[in-house]
N, C-alpha and C positions, 0 to 999 in steps of 0.2 A: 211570078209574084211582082217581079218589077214591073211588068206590064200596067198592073193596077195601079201603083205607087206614080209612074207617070201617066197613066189615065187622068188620076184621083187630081197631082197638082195640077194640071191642064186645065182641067172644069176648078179650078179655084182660083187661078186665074182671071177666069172668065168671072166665076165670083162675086172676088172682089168687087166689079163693077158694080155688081147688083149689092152687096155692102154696103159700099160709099155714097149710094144713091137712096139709102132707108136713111130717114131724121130720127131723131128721138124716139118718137110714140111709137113709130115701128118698132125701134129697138126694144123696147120696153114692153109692146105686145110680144114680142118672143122670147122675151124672158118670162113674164107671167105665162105663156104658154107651156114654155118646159117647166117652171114650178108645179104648175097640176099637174102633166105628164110624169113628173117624180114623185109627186103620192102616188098618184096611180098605179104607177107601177113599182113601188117601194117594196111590195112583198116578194113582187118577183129577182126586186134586185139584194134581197138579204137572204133569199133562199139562195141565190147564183154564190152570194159572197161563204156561205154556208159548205156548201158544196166545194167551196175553192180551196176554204181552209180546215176543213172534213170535222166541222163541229158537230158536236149533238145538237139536233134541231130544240133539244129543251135545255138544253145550258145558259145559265145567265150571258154568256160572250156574246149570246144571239146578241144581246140589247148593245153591246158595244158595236157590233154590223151596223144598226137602226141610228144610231147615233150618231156613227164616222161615215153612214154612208149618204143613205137620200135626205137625213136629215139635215148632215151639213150641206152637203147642196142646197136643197131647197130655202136654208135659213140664208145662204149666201147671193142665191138669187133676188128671194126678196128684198134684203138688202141693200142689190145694187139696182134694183127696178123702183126702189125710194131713190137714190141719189140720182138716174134719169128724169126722173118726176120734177123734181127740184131744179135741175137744170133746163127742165124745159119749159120751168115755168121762168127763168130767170134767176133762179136763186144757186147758193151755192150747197154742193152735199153739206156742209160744214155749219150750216147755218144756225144748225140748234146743237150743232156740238155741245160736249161737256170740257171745257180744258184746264189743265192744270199745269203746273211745274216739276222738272227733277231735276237731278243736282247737276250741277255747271250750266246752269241757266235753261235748259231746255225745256222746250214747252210740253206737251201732251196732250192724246184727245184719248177720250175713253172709249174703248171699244164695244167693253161689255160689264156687266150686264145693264143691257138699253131699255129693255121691258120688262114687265112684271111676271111674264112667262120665264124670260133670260133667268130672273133671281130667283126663280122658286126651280128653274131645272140645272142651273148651275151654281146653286146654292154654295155661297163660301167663295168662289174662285171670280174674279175678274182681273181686267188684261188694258192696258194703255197703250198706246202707239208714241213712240216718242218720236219728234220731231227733229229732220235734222240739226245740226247746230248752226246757230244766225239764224233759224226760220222762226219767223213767229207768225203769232195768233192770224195777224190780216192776212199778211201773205199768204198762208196754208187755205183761209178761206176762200181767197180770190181766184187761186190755181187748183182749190179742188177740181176733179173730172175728168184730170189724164185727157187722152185722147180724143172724150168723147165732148170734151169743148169747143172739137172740129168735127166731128164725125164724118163731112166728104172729105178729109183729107185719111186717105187709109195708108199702111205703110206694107204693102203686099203680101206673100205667103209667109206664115210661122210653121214649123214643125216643133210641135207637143211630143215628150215623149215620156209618156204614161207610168203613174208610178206603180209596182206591184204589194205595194202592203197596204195601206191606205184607201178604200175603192171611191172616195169622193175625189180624190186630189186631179187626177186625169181629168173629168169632166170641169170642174173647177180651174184649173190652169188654162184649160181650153176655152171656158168665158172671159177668164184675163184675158188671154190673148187678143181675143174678139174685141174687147172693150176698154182693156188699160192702153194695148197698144195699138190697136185698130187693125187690125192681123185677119185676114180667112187663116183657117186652120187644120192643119192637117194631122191627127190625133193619130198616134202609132202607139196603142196597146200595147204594155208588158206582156207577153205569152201566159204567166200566170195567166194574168185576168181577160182572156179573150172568150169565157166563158159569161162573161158579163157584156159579151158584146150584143147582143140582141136588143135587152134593154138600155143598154146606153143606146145604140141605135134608133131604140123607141124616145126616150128622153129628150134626147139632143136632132129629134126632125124635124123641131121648127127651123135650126138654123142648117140644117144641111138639106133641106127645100130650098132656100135660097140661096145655095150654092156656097154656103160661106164655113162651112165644114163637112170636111170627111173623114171615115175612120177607116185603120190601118190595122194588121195583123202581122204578125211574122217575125224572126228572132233577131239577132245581133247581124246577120247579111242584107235583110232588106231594113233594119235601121240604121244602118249605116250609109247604103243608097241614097236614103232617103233625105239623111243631115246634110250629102253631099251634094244632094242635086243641085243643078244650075238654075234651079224655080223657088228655092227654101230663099229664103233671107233673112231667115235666124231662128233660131233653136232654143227651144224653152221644156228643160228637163228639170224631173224632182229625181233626184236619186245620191249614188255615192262620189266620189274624189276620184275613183276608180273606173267609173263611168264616165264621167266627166275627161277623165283625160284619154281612155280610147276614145271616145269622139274628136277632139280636138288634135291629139299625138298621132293615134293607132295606134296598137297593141304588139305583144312581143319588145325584140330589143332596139327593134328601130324604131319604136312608138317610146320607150323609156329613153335613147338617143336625142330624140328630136324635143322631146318634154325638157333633159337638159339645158339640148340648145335654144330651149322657146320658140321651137319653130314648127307651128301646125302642119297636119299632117296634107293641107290644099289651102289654096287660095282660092276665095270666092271671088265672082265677076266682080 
């Protein structure tokens, strides 16, 4: 299994380059390409999610699958294939924001609900992003776009590691990475959900044609390889306190030792 693990970063490596070298519209055509690719294959990936979590195929929970799975991807994609749009027209994502205030001066943008779909399927609930403190309204518009305000400037291999309850979060962390931080990626599935890997597979083929993700299987031995390789340069996990500090400590009493002393378990190049 480690075999693949350095196969997989190798060719993202290589990657990268072909990354750094797509502008915008590219970008943006692989994002509307995985958008349809996850309708498309939407049923297939709430029957996998079904299967995972051993529901009755007729229980209302299905719609909670449909909703946490390709739906939030797909509403996420769309989303950020709008703020591409805008940036490559010149403008900033931020441009027709909605903002407001909270208390101790901060600012806010609204998140949701943005459409008239948003209010009538998220009827009652909406969500603001609060801005740090001292930031305000220009500045947040001027520096929207993260990364993708440089796009040839990439910042080498990310290792994603996949959450297991959730089945949108993995492939969604793994468009962050792609896009907030300018990352190839290299997606390590929770064991849970490697039952979902065909379809995500299918999903996420426009950007692992161009070398700029691949996907990973295998338990706590090749995740662990894998945060440590000499090719990762950083690590982007959804999970617990507990996971988070075997990665960084190691486990047992030399990993709760070193946690004391704040001293990870390796130093990267």
């Amino acid at each position: 299994m480690t075999a693949n693990i350095d196969r997989a970063l190798e060719e993202l490596v290589e990657g990268e380059k072909n990354w750094a070298a797509l502008p915008l519209a590219a970008r943006k055509r692989l994002l509307d390409e995985m958008r349809t690719l996850t309708v498309e294959h939407a049923a297939e990936w709430v029957h996998a999610a079904i299967g995972i979590k051993g529901l009755d195929a007729s229980s209302p929970l299905v719609g909670e699958e449909w909703m946490s799975g390709p739906y939030a991807l797909a509403f996420g994609l769309a989303a950020l294939s709008d703020s591409l749009a805008k940036l490559e027209a010149g403008r900033s994502p931020l441009d027709d924001a909605e903002f407001g205030t909270a208390p101790g001066g901060r600012i806010t943008v609204k998140a949701l609900p943005l459409t008239t779909f948003d209010e009538l399927l998220l009827s009652g609930f909406s969500a603001d992003v609060w801005l740090q403190p001292g930031i305000g309204r220009d500045e947040a518009v001027r520096a929207a776009g993260l990364a993708q305000r440089d796009p040839s400037h990439t910042h080498g291999v990310g290792a994603v590691l996949g959450a297991g309850n959730i089945f949108s979060i993995a492939p969604l962390d793994t468009i962050y990475e792609l896009f907030a931080n300018n990352r190839v990626v290299a997606l390590k599935l929770n064991p849970i959900t490697d039952p979902l890997l065909p379809v995500l597979s299918k999903v996420l083929a426009p950007f692992i044609a161009v070398g700029a993700v691949r996907i990973l299987t295998g338990g706590a031995e090749e995740g662990t390889y894998l945060v440590r390789h000499k090719l990762v340069d950083h690590v982007h996990m959804t999970g617990s306190a507990l996971t988070y500090d075997a990665i960084v400590f190691g486990t047992g009493t030399e990993g709760a030792a070193r946690k004391a002393a704040d001293e990870p378990a390796w130093t990267r190049r």
